[in-house]
ZANUNU-213786 format. One record per atom (N, C-alpha, C, O, CB): x, y, z. Coordinates in steps of 0.001 Angstrom, whole numbers, padded with zeros to 6 digits, always signed. Glycine has a CB too. Example, Ala and Ser with C-alpha at 12.3 -4.5 7.8 and 13.67 -1.06 7.14 Angstrom:
ZANUNU-213786
+013190-005690+007800;+012300-004500+007800;+013200-003300+007800;+014236-003319+008465;+011308-004473+009046;+012850-002250+007080;+013670-001060+007140;+012900+000030+007870;+013409+001138+008039;+014084-000598+005725;
//
This chain:
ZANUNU-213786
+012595+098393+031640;+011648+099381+032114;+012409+100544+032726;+013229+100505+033643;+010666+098766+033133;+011923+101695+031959;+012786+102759+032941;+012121+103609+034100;+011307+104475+033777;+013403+103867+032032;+012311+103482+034925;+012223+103765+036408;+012224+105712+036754;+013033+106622+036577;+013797+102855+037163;+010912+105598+037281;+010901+107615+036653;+011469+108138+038388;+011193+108086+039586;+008357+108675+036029;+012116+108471+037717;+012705+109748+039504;+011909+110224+040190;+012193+110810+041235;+013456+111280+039392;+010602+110052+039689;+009612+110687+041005;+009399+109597+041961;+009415+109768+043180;+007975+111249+040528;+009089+107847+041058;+009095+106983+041992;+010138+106569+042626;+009905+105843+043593;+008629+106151+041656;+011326+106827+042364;+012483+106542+043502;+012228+107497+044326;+012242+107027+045463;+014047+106589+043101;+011998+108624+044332;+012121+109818+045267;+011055+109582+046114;+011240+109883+047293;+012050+111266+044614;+009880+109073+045771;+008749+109028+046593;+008924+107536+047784;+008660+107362+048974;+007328+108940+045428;+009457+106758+046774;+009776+105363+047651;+011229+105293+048780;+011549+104379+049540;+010055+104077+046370;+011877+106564+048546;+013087+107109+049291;+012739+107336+050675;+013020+106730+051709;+013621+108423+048696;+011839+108691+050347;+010954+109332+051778;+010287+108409+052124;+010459+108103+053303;+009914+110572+051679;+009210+107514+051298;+008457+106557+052384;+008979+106014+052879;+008510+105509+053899;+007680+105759+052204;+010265+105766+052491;+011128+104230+053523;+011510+104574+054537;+011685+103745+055430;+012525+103451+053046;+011852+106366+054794;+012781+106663+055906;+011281+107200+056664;+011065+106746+057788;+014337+107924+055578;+010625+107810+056278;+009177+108002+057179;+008543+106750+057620;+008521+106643+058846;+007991+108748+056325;+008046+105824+057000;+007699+104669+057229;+008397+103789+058127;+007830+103103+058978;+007612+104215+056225;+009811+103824+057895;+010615+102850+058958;+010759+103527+060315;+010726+102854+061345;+012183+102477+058429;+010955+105153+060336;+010449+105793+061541;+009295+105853+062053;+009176+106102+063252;+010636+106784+061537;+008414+105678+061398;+007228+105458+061744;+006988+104138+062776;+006484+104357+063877;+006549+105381+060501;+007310+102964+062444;+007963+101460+062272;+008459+101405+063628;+007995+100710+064531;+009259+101201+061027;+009617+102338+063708;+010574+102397+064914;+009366+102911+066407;+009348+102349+067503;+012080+103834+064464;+008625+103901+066050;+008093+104446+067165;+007053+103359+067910;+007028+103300+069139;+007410+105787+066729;+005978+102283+066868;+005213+101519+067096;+006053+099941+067651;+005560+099008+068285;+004362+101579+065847;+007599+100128+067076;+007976+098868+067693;+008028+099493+069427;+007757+098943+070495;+009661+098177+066931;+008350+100426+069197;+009142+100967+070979;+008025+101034+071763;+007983+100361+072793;+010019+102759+071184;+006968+101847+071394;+005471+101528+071806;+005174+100235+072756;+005034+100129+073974;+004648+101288+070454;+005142+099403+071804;+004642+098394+071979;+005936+097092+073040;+005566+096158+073751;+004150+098085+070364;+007570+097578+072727;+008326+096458+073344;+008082+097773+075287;+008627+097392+076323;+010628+096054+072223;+007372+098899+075263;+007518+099659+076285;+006174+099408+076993;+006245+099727+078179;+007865+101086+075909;+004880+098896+076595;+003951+098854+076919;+003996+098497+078358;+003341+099271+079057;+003366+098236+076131;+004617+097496+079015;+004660+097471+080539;+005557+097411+080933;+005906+096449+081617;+004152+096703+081180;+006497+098669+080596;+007639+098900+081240;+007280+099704+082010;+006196+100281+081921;+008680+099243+080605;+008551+099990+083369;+007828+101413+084414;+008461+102627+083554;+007821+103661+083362;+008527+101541+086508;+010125+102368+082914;+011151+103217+082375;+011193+103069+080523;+011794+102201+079891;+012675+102685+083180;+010683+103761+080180;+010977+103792+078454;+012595+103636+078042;+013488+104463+078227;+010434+105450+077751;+012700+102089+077322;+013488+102184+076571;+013564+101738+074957;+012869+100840+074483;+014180+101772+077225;+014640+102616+074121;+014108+102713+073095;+015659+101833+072898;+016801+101735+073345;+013504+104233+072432;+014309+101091+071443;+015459+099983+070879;+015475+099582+069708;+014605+100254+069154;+015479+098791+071449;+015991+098796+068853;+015972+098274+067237;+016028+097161+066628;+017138+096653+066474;+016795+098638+066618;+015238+096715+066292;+014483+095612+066283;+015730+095222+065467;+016490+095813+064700;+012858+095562+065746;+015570+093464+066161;+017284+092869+065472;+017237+091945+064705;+016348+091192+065103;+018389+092246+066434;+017828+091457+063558;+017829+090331+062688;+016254+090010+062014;+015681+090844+061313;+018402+089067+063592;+015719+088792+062317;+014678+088588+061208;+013464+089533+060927;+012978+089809+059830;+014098+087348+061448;+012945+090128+062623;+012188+091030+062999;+012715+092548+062087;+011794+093207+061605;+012284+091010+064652;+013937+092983+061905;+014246+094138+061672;+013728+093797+060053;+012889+094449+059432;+015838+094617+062128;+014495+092554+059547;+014249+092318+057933;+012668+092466+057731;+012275+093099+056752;+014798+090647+057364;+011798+091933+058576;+010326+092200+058440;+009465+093423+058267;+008466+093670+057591;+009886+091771+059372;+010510+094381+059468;+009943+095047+059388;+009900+096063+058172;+008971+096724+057706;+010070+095276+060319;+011599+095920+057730;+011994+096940+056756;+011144+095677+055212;+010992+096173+054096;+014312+097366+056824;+010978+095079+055316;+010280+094557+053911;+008471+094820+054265;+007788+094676+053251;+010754+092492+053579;+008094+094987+054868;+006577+095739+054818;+006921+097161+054911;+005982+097818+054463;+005447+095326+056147;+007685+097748+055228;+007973+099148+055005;+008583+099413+053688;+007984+100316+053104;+008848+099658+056044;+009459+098983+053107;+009365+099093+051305;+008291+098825+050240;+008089+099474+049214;+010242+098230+050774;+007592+097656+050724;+006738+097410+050107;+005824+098700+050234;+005484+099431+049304;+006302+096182+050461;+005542+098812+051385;+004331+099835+051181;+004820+101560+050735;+003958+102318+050289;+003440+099856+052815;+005814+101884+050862;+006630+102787+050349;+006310+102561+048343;+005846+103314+047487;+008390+102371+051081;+006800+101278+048320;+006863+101207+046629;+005594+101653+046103;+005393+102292+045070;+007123+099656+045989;+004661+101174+047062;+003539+100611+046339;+002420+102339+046508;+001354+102691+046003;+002833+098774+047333;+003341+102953+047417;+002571+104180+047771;+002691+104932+045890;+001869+105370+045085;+003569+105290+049414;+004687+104659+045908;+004673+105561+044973;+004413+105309+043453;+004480+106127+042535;+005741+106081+045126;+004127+104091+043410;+003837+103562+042304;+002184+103936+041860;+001690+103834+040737;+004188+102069+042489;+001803+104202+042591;+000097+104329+042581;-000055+106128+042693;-000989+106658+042092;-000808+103317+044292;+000804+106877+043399;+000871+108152+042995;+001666+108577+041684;+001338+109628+041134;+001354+108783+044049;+002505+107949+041257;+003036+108033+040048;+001493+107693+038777;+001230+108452+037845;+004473+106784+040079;+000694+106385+039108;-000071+106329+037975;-001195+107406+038212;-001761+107935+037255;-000601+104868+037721;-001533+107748+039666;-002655+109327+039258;-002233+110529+039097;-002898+111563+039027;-003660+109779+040288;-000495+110304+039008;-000458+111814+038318;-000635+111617+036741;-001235+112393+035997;+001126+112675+038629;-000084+110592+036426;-000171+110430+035081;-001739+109975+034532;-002090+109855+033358;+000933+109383+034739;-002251+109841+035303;-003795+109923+034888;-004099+110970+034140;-004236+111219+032942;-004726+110003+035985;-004221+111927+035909;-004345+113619+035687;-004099+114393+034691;-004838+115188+034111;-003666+114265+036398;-002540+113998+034448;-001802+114842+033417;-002583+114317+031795;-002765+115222+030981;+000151+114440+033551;-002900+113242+031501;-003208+112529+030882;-005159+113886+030163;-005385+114794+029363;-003115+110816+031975;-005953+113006+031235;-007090+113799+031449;-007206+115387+031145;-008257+115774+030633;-007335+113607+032734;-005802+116684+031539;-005747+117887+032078;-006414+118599+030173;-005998+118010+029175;-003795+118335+032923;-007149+119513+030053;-007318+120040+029235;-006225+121257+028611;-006122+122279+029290;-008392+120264+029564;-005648+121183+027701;-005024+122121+027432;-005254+123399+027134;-005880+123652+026105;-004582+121819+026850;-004658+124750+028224;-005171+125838+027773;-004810+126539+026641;-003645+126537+026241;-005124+126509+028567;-006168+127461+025792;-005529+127716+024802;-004672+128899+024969;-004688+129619+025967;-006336+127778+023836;-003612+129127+023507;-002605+130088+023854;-002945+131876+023432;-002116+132744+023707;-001251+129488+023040;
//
């Protein structure tokens, strides 16, 4: 299967948005009753968790925008020349 460059590119950015995303809700939440915010990175099995629901949903973003562009494009009427 060959693998189209829009879905690597799209599953690229989601991973690094998504895992930042990831990062802010872990800190959130390990800060919730702290008096002093500290920020930290989630270690070993927790980190693997987190970064495997963050690919997944990255893949799965771009895999599903990859099939409605190709819908679209599919559907688009051609103008005449």
């Amino acid at each position: 299967m060959k693998v189209d460059k829009t879905v690597v590119i799209i599953t690229g950015v989601g991973l690094a948005i998504g895992f930042a995303e990831a990062l802010i809700y872990y800190n959130l939440g390990t800060n919730a009753n702290r008096e002093k915010f500290k920020f930290g990175v989630p270690k070993g099995k927790e980190l693997a968790k987190n970064m495997g629901v963050v690919l997944a949903t990255s893949a799965l973003t771009a895999l599903i925008s990859y099939q409605i562009e190709k819908s679209m494009e599919a559907k688009a009427v051609p103008t005449p020349a």
